[in-house]
C-alpha positions in Angstrom: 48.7 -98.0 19.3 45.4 -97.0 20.9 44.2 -93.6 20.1 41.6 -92.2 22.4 39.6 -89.2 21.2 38.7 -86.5 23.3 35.0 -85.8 23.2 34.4 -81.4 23.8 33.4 -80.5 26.8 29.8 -79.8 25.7 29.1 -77.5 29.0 31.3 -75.0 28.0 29.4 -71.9 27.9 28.4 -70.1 24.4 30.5 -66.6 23.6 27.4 -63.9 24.2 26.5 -62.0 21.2 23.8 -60.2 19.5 21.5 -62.3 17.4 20.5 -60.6 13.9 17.0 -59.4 15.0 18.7 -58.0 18.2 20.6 -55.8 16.5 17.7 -55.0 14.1 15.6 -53.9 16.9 18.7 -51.6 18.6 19.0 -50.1 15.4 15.4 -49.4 14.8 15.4 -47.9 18.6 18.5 -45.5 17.9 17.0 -44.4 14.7 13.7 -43.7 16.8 15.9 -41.7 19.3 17.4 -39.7 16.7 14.7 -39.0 15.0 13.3 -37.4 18.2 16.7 -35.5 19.1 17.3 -34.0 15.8 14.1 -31.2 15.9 15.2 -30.2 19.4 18.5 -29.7 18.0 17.5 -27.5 15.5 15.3 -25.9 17.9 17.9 -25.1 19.8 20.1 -24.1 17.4 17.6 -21.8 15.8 16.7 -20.4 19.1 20.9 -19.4 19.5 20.8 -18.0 15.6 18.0 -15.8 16.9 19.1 -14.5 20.1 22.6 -13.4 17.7 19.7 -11.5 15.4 18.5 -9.9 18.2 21.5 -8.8 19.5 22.8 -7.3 16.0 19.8 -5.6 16.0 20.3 -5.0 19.6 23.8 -3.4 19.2 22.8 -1.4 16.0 20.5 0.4 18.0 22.8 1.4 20.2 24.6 2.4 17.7 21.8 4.9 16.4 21.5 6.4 19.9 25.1 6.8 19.9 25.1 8.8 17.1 22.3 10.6 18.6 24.3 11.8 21.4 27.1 12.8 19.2 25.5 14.4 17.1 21.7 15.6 18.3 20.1 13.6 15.6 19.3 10.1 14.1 21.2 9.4 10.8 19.5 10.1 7.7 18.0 6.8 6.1 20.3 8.3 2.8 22.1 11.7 2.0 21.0 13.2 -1.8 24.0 15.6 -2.2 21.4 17.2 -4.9 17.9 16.9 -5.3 17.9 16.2 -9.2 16.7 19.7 -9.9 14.1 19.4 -7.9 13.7 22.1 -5.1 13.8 20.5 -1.7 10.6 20.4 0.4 10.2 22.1 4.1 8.9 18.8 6.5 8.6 20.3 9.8 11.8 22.4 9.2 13.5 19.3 7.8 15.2 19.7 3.9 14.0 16.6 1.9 13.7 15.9 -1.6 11.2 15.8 -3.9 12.9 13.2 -5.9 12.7 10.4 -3.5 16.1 9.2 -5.0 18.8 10.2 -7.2 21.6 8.1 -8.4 24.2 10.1 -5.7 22.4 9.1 -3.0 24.8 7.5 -0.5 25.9 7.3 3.4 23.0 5.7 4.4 22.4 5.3 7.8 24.1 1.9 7.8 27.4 3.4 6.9 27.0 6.3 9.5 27.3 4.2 12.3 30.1 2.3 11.7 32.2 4.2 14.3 29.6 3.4 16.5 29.7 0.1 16.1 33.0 -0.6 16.4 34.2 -0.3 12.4 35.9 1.7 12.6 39.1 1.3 9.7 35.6 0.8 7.7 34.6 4.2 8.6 37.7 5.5 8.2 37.5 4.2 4.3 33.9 5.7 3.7 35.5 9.0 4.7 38.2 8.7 1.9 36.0 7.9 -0.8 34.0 10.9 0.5 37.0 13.2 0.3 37.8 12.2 -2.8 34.5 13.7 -4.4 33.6 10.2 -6.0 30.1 9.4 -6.8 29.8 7.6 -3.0 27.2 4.8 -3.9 29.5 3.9 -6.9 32.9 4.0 -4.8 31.5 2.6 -1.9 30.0 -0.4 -3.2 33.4 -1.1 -5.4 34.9 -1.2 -2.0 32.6 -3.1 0.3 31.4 -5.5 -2.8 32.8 -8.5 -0.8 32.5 -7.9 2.4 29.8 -7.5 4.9 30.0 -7.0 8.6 28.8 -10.2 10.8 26.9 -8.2 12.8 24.4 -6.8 9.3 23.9 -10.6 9.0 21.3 -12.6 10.6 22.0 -16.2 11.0 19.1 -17.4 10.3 19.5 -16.7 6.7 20.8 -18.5 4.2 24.3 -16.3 3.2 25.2 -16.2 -0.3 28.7 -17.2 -0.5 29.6 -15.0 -3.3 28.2 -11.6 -1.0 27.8 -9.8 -3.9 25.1 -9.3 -6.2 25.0 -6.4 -9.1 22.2 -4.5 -10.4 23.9 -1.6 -11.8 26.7 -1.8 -13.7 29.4 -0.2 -11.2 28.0 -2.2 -7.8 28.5 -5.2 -6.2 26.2 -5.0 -3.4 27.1 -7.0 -0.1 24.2 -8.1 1.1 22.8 -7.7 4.7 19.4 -8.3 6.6 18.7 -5.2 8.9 16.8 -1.9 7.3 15.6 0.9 8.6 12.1 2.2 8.7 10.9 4.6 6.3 7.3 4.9 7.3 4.2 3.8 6.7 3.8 4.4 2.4 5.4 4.1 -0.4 8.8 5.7 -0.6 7.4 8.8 -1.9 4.5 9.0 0.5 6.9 8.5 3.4 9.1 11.3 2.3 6.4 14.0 1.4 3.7 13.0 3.8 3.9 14.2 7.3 1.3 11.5 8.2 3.3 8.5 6.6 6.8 9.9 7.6 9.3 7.3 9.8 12.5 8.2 11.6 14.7 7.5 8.3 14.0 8.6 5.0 16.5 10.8 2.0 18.1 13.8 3.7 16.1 13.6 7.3 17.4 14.7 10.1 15.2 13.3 13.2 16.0 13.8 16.8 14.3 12.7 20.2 11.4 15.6 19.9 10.7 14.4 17.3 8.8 11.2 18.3 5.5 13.1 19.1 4.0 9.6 19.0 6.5 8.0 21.8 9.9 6.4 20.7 8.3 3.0 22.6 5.9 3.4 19.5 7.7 3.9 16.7 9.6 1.2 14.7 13.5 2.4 13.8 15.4 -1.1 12.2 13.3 -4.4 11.3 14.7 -7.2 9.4 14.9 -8.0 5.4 15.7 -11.2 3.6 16.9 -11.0 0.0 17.1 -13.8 -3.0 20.4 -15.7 -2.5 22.3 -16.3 -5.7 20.2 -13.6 -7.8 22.0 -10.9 -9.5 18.4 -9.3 -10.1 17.8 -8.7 -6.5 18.7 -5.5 -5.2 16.8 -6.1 -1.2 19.4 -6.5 1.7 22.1 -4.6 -0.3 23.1 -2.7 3.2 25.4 0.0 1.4 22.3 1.4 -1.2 19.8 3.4 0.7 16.8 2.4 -1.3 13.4 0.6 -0.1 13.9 -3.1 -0.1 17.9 -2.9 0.8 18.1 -0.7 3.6 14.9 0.7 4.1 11.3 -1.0 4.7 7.8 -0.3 5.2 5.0 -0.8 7.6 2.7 -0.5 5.2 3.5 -3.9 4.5 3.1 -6.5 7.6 5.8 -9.1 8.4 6.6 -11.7 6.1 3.7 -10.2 3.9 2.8 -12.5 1.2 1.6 -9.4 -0.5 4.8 -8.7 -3.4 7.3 -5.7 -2.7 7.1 -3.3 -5.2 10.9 -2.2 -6.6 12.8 -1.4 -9.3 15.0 -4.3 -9.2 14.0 -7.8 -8.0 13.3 -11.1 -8.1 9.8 -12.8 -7.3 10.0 -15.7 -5.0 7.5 -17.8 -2.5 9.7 -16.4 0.5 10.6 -12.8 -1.7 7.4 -12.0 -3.6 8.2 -9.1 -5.5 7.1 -7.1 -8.5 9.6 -4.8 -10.5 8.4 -1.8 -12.0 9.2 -1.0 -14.8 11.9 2.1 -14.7 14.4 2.3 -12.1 14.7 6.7 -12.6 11.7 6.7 -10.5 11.2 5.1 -7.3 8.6 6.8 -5.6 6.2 3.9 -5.8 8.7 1.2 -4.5 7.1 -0.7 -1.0 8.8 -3.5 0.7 8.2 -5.2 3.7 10.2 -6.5 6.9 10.8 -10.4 6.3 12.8 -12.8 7.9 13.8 -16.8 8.2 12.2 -16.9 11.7 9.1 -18.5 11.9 5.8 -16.6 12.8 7.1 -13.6 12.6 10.1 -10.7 12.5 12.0 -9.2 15.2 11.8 -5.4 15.2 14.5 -2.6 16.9 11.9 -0.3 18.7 13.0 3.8 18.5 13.6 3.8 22.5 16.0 0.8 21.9 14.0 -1.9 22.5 13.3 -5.8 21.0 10.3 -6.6 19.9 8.9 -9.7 17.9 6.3 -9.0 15.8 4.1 -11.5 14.9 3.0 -12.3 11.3 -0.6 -12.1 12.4 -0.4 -9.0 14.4 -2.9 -6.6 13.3 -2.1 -4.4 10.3 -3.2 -1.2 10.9 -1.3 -1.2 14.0 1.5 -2.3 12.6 1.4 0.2 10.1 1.1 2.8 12.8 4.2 1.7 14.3 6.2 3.1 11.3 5.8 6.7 12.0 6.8 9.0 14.5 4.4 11.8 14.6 1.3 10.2 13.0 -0.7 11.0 16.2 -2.4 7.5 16.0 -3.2 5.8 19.6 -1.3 1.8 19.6 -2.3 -0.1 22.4 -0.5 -3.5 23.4 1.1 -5.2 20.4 
C-alpha cells in the first residue's frame, strides 16, 4: 500500500509574538514611565498631607477664637495652680509666675479647646480629673497616654505607633505636632519680659487688645516635630505645657539647625537638641517650630490666618512675629 505524505503548508502564517529584546525594550520603557510618575505621586500626595496640616492648624485656630468669644480671652499656654513659692509677677495686669514651670502645671491650651473642637467626651474627662483634685499633668497624661486626636497630627510626619513616650515616671505623653507661641526668648524671657512676651505663656490671660502690634502680626500655633521611638524626647507631647511640646519660639527660625535647648531630649539631624542638665529649672529651654515639609513651616497667624514661612525668611522678622506688643514694625513676610 502506497503511503503519500502530506508536505505542511509552508504559507501558513507565524503566531505573532513578542521577541525577547521586544519585551526587553517594553520593560525598560515602563520602568522609564514609572520612574517618572512616582515623584509626581508623591508630590501630590505630599501636597494633600499638607493642605490636612493646614487645615488642623486651620480648625485649631478657630478653636482659639472660639474660646475667645466664650470667654473674652485666649487660653493660657499652661495654668500653675501655684507659683512654687514664688510670688507672681504683675505683666500689664496679667498674674504670671516667676517660676516659669512647676511640676502642677497643666490645662494647657491644647486641652482648653477641646470643646471647641469638637472633643468634647475628651473634655468632659479633663474636667473629672480636675474635680477630683489630682495632680492634672500626672492624671491627664495617664489617661490620654495612648491616644491623640487626628487633627494634633500632621501627616506629614512620621507617627510613632506606640504614641506614647515617657520622660517622667508617671507620663506617657501622646505625641502631637502643633504648639503654641510663647514669644520671642527663652521660656523665662518670654514670661517676665514684656518685650519677648507671645500670646501664650504660664498663667496668661491675653485678649484681642492685647495685640498692640496687630493680630495679622503676631504668630499664635506653628508646627513641632518630635524623635519617633525615643522615650528621651519630651517635644510634641500635646498634653505637657512646656517649650518644645506645646509651646515654641521665634527666637529660633523654622527648621533651625541651631539645637533646642530642653530639659529632656534627644539630639538628631532633623531634632537637634541639647538637654540641660536639671529638669527643676526650665527658664533657659528654647525650641523652634519644625516640620516634615520642605523649605519651610506652616504658621496659624493670631487673626486666624495661614501662613508658610519659609526656612530662609529673615530672622529678626521672624522673631518679631512671636510677640504681641513688642512695638516692632514687620513688613511683607
Amino acid at each position: 500500500m502506497l503511503i503519500v505524505k502530506q508536505n505542511r503548508n509552508t504559507n501558513q502564517p507565524r503566531r505573532p509574538g513578542f521577541t525577547l529584546i521586544e519585551l526587553l525594550v517594553v520593560i525598560a520603557i515602563i520602568a522609564i514611565l514609572i520612574a517618572l510618575l512616582l515623584p509626581a505621586v508623591q508630590q501630590a500626595r505630599e501636597a494633600a498631607r499638607r493642605s490636612e496640616c493646614k487645615n488642623n492648624l486651620k480648625q485649631m485656630l478657630l478653636g482659639l477664637h472660639n474660646y475667645h468669644d466664650q470667654h473674652s480671652v485666649f487660653p493660657p499656654g499652661g495654668v500653675a495652680p501655684q507659683c512654687a513659692g514664688n510670688p507672681p509677677v504683675n505683666l500689664s495686669g496679667i498674674q504670671e509666675c516667676t517660676t516659669p514651670f512647676v511640676a502642677a502645671a497643666g490645662l494647657n491650651w491644647a486641652l482648653q479647646i477641646l470643646p471647641m473642637v469638637d472633643q468634647g467626651p475628651l473634655w468632659g474627662e479633663v474636667k473629672r480629673i480636675v474635680d477630683t483634685k489630682i495632680d492634672p499633668l500626672d492624671a491627664m497624661n495617664n489617661v490620654f497616654g495612648h491616644y491623640s486626636p487626628s487633627m494634633y497630627r500632621c501627616p506629614s510626619h512620621p507617627w510613632d505607633n506606640r504614641a506614647n513616650v515617657a520622660f517622667r515616671a508617671l507620663e506617657n505623653m501622646s505625641r502631637g505636632n502643633y504648639a503654641a507661641s510663647y514669644g520671642n526668648g527663652t521660656l523665662l524671657q518670654s514670661m517676665t519680659v514684656n518685650a519677648n512676651r507671645g500670646a501664650f505663656t504660664i498663667s496668661s490671660r491675653i485678649s484681642a487688645r492685647d495685640f498692640t502690634d496687630g493680630m495679622s502680626n503676631s504668630v499664635a500655633l506653628s508646627e513641632v516635630i518630635y524623635v519617633v521611638g525615643n522615650t528621651a524626647d519630651a517635644r510634641g507631647a500635646w498634653v505637657f505645657p512646656g517649650m518644645g511640646a506645646s509651646a515654641f519660639s521665634t527666637g529660633r527660625g523654622p527648621n533651625d539647625r541651631t539645637a533646642d535647648i530642653l530639659a529632656s531630649c534627644a539630639n538628631t539631624t532633623n531634632e537637634p537638641c541639647t538637654q540641660i542638665s536639671t529638669t527643676s529649672d526650665q527658664g533657659p529651654t528654647i525650641a523652634a517650630p519644625r516640620s516634615y515639609h520642605t523649605g519651610g513651616v506652616h504658621v496659624g497667624m493670631a487673626d486666624g490666618a495661614i501662613r508658610f514661612i519659609s526656612e530662609n525668611i529673615d530672622r529678626t522678622v521672624f522673631s518679631n512675629l512671636g510677640t504681641i506688643a513688642g512695638g516692632e514694625i514687620i513688613g511683607e513676610f
